[in-house]
KEMI-878305 format. One record per residue (C-alpha): residue number from 1; residue in three letters; x, y, z. Coordinates in pm, whole numbers, always signed. Layout:
# residues N
<rec nr="NUM" rest="Ala" X="X" Y="Y" Z="Z"/>
...
END
This chain:
# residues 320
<rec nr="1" rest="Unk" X="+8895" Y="+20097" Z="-2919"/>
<rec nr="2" rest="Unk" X="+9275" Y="+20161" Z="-2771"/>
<rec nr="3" rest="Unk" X="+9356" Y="+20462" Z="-2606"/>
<rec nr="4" rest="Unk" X="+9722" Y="+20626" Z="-2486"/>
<rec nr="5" rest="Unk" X="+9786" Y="+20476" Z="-2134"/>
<rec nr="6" rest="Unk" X="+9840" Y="+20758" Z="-1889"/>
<rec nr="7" rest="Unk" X="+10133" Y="+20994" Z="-1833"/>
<rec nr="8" rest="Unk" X="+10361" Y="+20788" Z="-1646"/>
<rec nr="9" rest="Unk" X="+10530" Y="+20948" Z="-1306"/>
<rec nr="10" rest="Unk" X="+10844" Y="+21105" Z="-1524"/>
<rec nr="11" rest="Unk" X="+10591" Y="+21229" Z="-1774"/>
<rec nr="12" rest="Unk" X="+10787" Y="+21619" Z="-1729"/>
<rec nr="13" rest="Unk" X="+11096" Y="+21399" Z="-1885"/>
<rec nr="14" rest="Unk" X="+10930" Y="+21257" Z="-2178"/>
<rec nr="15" rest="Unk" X="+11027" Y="+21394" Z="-2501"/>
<rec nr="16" rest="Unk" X="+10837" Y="+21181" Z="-2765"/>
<rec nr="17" rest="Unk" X="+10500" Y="+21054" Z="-2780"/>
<rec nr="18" rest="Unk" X="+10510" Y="+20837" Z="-3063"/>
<rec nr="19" rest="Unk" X="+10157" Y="+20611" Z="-3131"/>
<rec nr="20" rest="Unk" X="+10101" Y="+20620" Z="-3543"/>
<rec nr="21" rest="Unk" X="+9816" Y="+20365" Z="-3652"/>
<rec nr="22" rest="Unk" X="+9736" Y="+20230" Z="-3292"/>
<rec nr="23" rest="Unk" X="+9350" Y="+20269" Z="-3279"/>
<rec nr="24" rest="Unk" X="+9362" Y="+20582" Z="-3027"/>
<rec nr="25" rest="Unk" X="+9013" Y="+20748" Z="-2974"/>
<rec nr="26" rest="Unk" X="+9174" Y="+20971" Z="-2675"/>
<rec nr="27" rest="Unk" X="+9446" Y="+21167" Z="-2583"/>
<rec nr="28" rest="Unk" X="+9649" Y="+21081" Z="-2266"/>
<rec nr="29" rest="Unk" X="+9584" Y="+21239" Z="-1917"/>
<rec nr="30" rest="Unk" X="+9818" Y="+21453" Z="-1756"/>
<rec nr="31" rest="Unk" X="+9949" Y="+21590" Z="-2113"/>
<rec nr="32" rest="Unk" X="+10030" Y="+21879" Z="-1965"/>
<rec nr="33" rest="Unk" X="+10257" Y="+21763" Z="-1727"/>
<rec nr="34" rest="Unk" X="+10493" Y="+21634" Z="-2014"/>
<rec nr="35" rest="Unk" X="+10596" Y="+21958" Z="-2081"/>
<rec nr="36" rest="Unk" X="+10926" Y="+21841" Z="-2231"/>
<rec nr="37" rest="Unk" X="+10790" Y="+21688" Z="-2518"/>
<rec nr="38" rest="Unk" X="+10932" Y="+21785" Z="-2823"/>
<rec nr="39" rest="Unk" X="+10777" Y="+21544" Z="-3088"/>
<rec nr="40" rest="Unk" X="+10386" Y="+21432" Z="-3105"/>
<rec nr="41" rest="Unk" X="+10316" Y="+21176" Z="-3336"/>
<rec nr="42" rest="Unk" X="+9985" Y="+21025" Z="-3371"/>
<rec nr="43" rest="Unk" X="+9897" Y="+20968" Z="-3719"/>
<rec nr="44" rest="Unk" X="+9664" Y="+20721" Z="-3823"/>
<rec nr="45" rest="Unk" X="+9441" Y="+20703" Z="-3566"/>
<rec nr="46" rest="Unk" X="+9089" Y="+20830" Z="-3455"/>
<rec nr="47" rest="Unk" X="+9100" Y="+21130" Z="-3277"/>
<rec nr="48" rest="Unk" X="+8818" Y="+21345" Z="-3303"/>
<rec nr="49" rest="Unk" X="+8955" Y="+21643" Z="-3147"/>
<rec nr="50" rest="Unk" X="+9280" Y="+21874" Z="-3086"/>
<rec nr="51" rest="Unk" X="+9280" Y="+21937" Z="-2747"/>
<rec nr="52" rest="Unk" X="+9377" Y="+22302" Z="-2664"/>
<rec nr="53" rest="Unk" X="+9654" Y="+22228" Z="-2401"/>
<rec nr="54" rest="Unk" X="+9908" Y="+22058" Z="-2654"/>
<rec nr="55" rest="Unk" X="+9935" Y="+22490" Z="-2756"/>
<rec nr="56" rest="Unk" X="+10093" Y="+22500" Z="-2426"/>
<rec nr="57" rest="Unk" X="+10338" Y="+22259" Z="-2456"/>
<rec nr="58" rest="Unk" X="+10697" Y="+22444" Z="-2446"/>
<rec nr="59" rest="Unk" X="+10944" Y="+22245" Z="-2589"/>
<rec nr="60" rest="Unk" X="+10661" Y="+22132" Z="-2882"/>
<rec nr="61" rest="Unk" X="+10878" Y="+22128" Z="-3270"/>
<rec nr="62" rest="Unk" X="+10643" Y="+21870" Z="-3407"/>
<rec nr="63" rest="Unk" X="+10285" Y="+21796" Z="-3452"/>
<rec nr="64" rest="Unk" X="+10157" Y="+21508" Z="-3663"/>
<rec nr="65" rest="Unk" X="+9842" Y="+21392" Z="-3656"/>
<rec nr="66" rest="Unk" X="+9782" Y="+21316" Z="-4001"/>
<rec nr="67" rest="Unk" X="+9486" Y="+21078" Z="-4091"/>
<rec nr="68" rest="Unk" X="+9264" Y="+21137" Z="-3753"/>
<rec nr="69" rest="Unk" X="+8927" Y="+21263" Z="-3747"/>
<rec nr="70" rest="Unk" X="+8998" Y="+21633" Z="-3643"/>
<rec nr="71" rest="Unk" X="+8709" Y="+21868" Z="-3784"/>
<rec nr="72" rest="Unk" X="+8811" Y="+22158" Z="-3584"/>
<rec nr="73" rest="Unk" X="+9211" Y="+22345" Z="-3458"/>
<rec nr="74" rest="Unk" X="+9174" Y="+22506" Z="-3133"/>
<rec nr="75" rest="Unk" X="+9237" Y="+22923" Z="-3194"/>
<rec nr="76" rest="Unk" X="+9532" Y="+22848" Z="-2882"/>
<rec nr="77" rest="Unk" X="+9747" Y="+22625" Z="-3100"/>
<rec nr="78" rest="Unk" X="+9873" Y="+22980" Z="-3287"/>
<rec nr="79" rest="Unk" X="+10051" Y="+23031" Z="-2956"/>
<rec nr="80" rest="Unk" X="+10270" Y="+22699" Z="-2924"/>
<rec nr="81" rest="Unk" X="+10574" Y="+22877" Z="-2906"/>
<rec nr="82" rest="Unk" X="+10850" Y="+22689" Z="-3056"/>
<rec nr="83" rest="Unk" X="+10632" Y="+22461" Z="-3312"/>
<rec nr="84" rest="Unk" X="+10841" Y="+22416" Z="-3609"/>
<rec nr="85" rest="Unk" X="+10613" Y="+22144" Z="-3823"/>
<rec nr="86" rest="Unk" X="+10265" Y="+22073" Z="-3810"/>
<rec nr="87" rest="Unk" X="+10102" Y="+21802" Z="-4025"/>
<rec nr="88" rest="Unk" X="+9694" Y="+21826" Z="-4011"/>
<rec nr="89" rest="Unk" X="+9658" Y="+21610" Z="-4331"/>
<rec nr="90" rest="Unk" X="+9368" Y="+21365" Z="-4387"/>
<rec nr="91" rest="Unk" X="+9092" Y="+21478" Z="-4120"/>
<rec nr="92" rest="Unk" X="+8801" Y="+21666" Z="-4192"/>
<rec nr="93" rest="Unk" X="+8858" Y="+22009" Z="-4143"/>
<rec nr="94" rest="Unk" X="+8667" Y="+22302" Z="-4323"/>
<rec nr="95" rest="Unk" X="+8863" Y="+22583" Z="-4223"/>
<rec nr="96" rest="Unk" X="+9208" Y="+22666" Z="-4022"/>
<rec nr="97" rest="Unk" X="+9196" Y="+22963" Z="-3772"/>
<rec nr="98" rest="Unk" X="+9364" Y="+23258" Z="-3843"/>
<rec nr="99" rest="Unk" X="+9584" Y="+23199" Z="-3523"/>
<rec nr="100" rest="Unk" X="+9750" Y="+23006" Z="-3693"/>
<rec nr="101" rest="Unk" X="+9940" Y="+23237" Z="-3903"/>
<rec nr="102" rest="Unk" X="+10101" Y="+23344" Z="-3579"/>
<rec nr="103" rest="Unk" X="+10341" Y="+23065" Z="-3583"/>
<rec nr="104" rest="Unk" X="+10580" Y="+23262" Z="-3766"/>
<rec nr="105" rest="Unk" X="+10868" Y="+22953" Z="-3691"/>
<rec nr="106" rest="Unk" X="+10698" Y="+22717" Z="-3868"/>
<rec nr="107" rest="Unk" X="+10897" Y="+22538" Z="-4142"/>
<rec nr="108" rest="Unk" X="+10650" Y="+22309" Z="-4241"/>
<rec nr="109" rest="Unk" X="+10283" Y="+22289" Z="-4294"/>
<rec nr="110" rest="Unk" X="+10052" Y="+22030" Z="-4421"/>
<rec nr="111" rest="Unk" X="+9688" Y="+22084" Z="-4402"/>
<rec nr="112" rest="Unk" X="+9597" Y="+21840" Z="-4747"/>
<rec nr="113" rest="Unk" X="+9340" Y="+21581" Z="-4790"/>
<rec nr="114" rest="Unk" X="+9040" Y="+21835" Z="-4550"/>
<rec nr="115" rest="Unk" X="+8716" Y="+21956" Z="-4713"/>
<rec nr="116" rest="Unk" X="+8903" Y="+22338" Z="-4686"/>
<rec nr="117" rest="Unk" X="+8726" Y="+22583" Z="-4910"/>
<rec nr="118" rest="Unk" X="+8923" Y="+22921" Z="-4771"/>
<rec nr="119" rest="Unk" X="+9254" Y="+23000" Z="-4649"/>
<rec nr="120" rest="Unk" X="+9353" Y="+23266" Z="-4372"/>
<rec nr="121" rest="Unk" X="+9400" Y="+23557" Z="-4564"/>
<rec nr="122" rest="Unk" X="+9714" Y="+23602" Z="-4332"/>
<rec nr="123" rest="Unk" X="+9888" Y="+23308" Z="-4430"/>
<rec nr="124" rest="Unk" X="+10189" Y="+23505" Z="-4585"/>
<rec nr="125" rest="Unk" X="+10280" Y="+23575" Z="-4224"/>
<rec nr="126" rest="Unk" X="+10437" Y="+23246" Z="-4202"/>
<rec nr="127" rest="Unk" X="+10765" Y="+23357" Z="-4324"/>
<rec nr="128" rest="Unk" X="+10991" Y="+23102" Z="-4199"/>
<rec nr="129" rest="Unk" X="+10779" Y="+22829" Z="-4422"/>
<rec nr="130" rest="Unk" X="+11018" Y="+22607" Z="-4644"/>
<rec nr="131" rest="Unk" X="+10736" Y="+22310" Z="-4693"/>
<rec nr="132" rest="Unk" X="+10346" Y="+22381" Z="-4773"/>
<rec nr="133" rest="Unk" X="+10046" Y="+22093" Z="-4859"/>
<rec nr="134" rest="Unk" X="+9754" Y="+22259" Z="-4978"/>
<rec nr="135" rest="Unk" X="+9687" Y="+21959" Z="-5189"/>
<rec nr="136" rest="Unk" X="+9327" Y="+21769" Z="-5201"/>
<rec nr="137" rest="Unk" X="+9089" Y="+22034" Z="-5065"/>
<rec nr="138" rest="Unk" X="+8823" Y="+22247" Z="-5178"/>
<rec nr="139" rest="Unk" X="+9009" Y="+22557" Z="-5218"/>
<rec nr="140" rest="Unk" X="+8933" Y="+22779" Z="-5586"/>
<rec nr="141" rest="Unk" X="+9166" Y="+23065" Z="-5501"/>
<rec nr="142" rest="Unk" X="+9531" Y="+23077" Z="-5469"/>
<rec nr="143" rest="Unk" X="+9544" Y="+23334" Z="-5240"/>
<rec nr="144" rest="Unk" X="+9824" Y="+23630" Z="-5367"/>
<rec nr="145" rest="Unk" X="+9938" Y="+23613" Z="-4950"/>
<rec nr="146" rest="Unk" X="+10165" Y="+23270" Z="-5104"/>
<rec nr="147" rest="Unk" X="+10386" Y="+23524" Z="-5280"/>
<rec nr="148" rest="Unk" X="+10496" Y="+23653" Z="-4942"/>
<rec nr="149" rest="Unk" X="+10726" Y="+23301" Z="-4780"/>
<rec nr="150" rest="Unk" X="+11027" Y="+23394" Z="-4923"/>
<rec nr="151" rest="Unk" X="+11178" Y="+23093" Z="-4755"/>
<rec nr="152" rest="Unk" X="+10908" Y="+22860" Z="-4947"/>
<rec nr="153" rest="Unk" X="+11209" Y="+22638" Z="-5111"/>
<rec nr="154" rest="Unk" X="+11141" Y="+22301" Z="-5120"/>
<rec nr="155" rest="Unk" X="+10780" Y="+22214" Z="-5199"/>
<rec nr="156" rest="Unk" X="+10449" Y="+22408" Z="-5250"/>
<rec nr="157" rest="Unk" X="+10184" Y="+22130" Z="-5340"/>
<rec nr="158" rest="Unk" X="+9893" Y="+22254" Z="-5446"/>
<rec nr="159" rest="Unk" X="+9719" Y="+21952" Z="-5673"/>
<rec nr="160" rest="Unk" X="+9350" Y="+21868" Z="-5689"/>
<rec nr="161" rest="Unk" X="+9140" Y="+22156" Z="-5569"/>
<rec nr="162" rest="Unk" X="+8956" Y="+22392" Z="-5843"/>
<rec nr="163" rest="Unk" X="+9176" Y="+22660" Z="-5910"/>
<rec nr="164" rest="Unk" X="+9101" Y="+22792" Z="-6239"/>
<rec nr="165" rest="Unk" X="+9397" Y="+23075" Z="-6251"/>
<rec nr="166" rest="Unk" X="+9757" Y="+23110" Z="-6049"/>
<rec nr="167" rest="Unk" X="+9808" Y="+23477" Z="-5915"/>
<rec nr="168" rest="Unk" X="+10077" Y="+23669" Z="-6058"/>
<rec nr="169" rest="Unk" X="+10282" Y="+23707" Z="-5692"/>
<rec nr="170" rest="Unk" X="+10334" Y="+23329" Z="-5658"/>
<rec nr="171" rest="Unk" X="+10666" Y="+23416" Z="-5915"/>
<rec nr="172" rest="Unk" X="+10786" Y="+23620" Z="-5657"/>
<rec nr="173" rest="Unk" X="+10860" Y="+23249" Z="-5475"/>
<rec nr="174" rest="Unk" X="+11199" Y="+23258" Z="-5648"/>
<rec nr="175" rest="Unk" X="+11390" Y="+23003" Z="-5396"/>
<rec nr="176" rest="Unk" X="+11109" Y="+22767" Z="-5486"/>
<rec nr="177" rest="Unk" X="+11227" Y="+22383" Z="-5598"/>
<rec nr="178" rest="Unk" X="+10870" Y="+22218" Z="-5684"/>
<rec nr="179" rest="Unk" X="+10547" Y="+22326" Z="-5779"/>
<rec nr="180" rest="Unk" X="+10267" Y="+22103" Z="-5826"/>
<rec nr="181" rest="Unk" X="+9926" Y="+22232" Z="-6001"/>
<rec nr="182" rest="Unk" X="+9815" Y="+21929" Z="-6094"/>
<rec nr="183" rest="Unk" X="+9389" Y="+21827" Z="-6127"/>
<rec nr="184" rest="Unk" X="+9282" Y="+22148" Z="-6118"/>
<rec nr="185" rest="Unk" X="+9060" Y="+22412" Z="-6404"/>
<rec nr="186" rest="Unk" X="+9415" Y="+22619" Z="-6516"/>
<rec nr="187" rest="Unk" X="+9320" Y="+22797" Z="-6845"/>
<rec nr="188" rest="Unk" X="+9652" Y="+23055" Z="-6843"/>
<rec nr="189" rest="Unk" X="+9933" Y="+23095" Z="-6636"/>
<rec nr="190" rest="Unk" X="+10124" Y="+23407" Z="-6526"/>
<rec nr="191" rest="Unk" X="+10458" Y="+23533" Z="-6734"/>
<rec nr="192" rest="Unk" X="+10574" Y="+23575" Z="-6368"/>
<rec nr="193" rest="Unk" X="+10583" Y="+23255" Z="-6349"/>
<rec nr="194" rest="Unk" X="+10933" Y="+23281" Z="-6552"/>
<rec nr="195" rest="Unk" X="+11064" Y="+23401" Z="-6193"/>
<rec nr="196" rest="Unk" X="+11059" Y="+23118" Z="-6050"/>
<rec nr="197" rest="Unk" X="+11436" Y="+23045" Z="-6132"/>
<rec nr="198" rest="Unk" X="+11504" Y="+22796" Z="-5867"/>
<rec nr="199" rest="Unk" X="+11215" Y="+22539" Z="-6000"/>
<rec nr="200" rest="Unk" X="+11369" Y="+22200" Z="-6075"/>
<rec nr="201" rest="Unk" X="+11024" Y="+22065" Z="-6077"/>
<rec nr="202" rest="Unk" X="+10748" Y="+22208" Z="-6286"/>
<rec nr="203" rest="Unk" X="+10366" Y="+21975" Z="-6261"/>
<rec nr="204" rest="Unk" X="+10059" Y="+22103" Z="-6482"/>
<rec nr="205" rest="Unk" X="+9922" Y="+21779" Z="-6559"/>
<rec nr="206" rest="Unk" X="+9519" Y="+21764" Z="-6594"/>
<rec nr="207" rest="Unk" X="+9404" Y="+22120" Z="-6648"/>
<rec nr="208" rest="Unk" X="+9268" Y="+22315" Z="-6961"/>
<rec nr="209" rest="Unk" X="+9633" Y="+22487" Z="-7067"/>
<rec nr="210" rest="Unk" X="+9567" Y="+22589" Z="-7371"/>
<rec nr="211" rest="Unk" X="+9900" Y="+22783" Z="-7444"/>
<rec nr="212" rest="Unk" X="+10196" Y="+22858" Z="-7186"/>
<rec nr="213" rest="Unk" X="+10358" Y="+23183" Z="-7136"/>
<rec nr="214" rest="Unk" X="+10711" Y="+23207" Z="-7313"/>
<rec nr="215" rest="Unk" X="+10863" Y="+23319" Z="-7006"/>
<rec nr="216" rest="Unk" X="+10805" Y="+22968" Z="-6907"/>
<rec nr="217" rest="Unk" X="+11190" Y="+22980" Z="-7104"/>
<rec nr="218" rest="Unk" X="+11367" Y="+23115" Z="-6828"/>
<rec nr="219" rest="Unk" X="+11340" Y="+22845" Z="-6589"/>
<rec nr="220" rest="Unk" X="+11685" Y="+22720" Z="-6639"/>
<rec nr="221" rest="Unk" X="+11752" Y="+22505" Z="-6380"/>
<rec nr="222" rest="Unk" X="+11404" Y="+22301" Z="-6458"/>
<rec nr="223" rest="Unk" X="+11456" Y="+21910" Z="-6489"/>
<rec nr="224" rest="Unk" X="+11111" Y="+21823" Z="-6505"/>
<rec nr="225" rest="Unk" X="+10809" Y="+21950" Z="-6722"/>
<rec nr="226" rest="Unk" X="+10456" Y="+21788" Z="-6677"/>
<rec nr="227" rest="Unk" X="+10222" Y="+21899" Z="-6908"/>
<rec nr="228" rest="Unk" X="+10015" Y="+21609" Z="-6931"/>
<rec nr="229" rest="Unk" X="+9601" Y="+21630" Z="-7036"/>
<rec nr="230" rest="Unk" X="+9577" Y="+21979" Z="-7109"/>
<rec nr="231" rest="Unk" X="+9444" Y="+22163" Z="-7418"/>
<rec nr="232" rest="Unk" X="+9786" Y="+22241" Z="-7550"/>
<rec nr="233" rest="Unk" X="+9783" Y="+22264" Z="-7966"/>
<rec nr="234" rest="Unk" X="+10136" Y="+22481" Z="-8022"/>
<rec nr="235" rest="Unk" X="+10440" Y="+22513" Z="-7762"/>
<rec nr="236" rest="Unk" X="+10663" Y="+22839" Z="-7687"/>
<rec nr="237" rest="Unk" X="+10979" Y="+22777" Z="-7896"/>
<rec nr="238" rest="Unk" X="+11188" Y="+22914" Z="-7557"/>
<rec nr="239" rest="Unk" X="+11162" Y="+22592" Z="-7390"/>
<rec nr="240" rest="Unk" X="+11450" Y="+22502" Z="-7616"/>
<rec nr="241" rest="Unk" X="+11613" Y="+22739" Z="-7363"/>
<rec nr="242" rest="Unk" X="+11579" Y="+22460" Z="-7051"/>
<rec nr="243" rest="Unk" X="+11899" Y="+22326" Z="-7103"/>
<rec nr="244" rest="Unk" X="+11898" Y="+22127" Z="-6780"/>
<rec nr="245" rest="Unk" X="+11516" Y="+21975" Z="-6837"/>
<rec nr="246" rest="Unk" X="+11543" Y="+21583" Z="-6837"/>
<rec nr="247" rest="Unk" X="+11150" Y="+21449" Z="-6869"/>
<rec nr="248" rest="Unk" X="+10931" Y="+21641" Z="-7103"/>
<rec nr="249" rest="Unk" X="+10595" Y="+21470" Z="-7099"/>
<rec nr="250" rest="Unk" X="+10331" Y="+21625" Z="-7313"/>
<rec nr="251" rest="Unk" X="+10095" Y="+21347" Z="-7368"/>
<rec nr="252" rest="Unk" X="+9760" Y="+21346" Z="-7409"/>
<rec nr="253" rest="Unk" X="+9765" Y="+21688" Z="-7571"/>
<rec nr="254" rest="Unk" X="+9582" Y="+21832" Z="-7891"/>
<rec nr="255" rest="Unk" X="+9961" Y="+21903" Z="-8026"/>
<rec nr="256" rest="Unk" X="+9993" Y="+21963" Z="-8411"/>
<rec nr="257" rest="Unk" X="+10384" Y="+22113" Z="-8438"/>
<rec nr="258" rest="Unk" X="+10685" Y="+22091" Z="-8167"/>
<rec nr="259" rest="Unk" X="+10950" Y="+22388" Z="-8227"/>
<rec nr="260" rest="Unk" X="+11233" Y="+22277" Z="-8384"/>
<rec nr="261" rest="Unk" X="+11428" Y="+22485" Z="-8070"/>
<rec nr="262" rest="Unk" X="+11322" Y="+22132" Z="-7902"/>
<rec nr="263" rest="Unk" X="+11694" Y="+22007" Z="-8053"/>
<rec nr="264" rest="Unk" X="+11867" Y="+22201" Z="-7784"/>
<rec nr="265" rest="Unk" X="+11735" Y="+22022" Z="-7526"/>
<rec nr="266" rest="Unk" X="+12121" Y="+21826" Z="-7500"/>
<rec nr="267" rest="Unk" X="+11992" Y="+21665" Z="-7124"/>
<rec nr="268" rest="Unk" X="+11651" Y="+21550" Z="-7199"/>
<rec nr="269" rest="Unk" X="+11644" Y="+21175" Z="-7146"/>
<rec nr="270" rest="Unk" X="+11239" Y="+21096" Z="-7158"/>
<rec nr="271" rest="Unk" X="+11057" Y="+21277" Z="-7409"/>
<rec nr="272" rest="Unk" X="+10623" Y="+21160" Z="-7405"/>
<rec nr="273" rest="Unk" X="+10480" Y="+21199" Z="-7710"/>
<rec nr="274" rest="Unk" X="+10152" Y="+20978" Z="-7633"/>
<rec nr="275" rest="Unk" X="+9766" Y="+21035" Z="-7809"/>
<rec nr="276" rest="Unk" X="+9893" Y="+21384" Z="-7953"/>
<rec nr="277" rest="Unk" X="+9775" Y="+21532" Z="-8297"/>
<rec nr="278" rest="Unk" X="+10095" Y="+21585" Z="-8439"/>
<rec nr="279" rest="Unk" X="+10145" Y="+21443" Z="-8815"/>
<rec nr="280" rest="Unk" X="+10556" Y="+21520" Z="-8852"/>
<rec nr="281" rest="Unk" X="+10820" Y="+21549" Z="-8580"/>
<rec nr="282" rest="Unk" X="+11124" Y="+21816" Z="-8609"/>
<rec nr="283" rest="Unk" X="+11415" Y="+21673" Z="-8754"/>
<rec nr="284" rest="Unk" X="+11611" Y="+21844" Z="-8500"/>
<rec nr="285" rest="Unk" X="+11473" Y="+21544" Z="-8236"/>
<rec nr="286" rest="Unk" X="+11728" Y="+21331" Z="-8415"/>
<rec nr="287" rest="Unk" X="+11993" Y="+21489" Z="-8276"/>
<rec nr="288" rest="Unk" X="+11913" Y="+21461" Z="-7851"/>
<rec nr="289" rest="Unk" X="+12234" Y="+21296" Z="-7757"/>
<rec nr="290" rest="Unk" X="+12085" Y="+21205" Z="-7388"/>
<rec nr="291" rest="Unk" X="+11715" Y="+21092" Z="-7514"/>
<rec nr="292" rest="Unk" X="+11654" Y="+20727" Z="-7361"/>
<rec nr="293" rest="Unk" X="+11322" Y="+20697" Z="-7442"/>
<rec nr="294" rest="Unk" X="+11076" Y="+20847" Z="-7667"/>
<rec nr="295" rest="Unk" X="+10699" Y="+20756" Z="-7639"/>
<rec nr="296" rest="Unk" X="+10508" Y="+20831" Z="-7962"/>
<rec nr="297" rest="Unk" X="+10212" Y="+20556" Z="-7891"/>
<rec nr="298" rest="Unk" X="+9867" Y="+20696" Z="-8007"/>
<rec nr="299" rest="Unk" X="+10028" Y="+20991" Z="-8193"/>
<rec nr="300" rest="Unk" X="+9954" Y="+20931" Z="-8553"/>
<rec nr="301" rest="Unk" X="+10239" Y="+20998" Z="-8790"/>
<rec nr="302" rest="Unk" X="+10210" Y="+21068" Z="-9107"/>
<rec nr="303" rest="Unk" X="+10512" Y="+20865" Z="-9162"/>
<rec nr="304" rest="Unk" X="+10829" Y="+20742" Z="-8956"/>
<rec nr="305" rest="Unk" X="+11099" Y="+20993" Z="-8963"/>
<rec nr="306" rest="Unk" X="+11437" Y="+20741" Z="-9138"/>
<rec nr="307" rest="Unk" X="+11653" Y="+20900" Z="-8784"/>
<rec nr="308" rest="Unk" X="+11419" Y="+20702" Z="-8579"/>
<rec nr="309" rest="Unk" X="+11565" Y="+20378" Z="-8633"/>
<rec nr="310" rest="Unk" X="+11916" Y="+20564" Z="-8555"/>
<rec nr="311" rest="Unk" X="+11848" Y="+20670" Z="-8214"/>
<rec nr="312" rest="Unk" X="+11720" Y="+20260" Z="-8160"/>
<rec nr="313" rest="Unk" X="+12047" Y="+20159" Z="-8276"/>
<rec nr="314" rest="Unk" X="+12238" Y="+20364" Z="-8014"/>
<rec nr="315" rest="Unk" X="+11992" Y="+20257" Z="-7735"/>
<rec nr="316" rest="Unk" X="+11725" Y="+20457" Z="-7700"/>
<rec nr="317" rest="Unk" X="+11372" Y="+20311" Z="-7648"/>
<rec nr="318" rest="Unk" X="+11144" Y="+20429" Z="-7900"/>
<rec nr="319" rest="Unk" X="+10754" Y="+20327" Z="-7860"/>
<rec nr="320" rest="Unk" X="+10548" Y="+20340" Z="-8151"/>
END
């Protein structure tokens, strides 16, 4: 068992306390003193509890404690007034207090890998959010409060939880970069969806898709489309419209025809074709001048299409 030492005599001058993976079991004594701190970093180690005085803590922008053994946030930290991230990943926490949709300066948020089942229903207070981990709970509603952080750009992760439907207002997340549904019970998806223009990144791997919205067309700037183990047995032809989408991966589908609007897909480099149902591929395939590799293990043709053995010849890796 290790523990932090205690504050040292210029603990009001210290502005990092930086211990990841050192065995801690305890906080320090005389945190409160060290009230220039600007940076706690603890992850990886034991701590069982959150004590309420770090709230206090003035000059606070960042709280890590991923990977402890937290099962409880003190109502007080929703008043740490100049918190900017706070990473509560990996502990054992069944529920967040609504307090904590008062830090209306946080920019980034992880609460994944916890045993959450609910949300604060205020959590669209947190307007000033650019990064949110919801991934690896309990949760089976996607509350319609995530459609208010208009300054959610960079990530919104919500994989492995049992969602079984995405509410219409996430679309209005139109700065967003990457969304991740992955591992959940998705049987439709929203046309608003199609409003997510800034999406680069687009994952819907594992979940019981059975057909996708065409809107799903408009997402022009998307590179990369994961629609991997889902129930998928026809595609909108306006993904032909992603002119900028590089890695199509549809493997692992119930597929039986690909739109032949698939041609006009000039960027797409990997195109993953694996254990599908289709018997023919569009000619139009043949004429991807960026495809590098094109995966059609476990898919069952009824017969090689003669342009494969022209896109080998001008380098592209095709897996049979």
């Amino acid at each position: 068992m290790s523990d932090v030492p205690r504050a040292a005599p210029n603990a009001t001058e210290t502005r990092d306390l930086v211990r990841p993976r050192a065995g801690l079991t305890r906080w320090p004594t005389g945190l409160a003193r060290m009230t220039a701190l600007r940076r706690i970093d603890l992850d990886g180690n034991a701590l069982p509890h959150l004590p309420a005085e770090v709230a206090a803590l003035p000059a606070l922008a960042t709280l890590s404690l991923y990977a402890n053994q937290l099962t409880h946030v003190p109502d007080a930290l929703g008043d740490a007034p100049a918190l900017r991230h706070l990473s509560l990943g990996g502990n054992r926490l069944t529920r967040v207090p609504d307090s904590l949709c008062r830090l209306t300066t946080l920019r980034s948020l992880n609460l994944a890998e916890n045993l959450l089942t609910a949300l604060p229903p205020r959590l669209g207070d947190l307007t000033d959010l650019r990064m949110l981990d919801l991934g690896h709970n309990r949760l089976h509603h996607i509350p319609d409060a995530l459609g208010d952080l208009p300054n959610l750009t960079d990530y919104l992760y919500l994989s492995d939880n049992g969602f079984t439907s995405v509410p219409a207002s996430l679309g209005r997340l139109t700065g967003l970069d990457y969304l991740n549904l992955t591992h959940n019970h998705l049987t439709t998806l929203p046309d608003t969806l199609g409003d997510m223009a800034a999406l680069r990144e687009l994952r819907l791997y594992d979940n019981h898709l059975a057909t996708l919205p065409s809107t799903l067309g408009r997402l022009t700037r998307l590179r990369e489309l994961h629609l991997a183990d889902n129930h998928l047995t026809v595609l909108p032809h306006t993904l032909g419209d992603l002119h900028d989408l590089r890695h199509l991966d549809l493997r692992n589908n119930p597929l039986r025809h690909l739109p032949d609007t698939l041609g006009t897909l000039h960027r797409l480099r990997h195109l993953d074709l694996r254990a599908t149902h289709l018997r023919h591929l569009p000619d139009t395939l043949a004429t991807l001048p960026s495809l590098e590799k094109l995966d059609l293990r476990w898919t069952k043709l009824d017969q090689l299409p003669p342009w494969i053995q022209a896109l080998r010849q001008r380098g592209c890796v095709v897996l049979l």
